[in-house]
N, C-alpha and C positions, 0 to 999 in steps of 0.2 A: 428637433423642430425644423420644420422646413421654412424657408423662405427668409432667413435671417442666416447673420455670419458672428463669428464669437469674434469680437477681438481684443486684446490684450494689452493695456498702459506698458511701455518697454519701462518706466521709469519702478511703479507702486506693484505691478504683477492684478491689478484691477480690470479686471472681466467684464466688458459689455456686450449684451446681444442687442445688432444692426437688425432693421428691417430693409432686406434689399431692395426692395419696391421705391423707398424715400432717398435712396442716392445719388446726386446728382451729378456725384466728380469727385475724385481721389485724385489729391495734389502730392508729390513728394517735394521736400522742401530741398536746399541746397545743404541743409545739416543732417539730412536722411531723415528726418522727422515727415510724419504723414497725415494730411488732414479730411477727413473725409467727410463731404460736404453733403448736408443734409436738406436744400434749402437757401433764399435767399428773402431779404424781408423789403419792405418797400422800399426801403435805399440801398438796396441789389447790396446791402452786407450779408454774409455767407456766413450758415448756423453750420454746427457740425462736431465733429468730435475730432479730436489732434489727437 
């Protein structure tokens, strides 16, 4: 599939396919966790998948 990326829960082994087009920001956290931001809603909080 083009235009999308797999990625993978480190915790459950749970496979999600991203569309690249809707990403706005990949945050690394201070405990190497990663949240990748999908979106903001009208009080600028950040949807996304960690």
């Amino acid at each position: 599939m083009k235009n999308f990326i797999e990625v993978t829960s480190y915790d459950d082994g749970m496979k999600v396919l991203v569309p690249i087009g809707k990403i706005t920001g990949i945050v690394r956290d201070g405990d190497g966790s990663v949240f990748i931001e999908m979106g903001t809603n009208k009080d600028e909080t950040s949807s996304g998948i960690s």
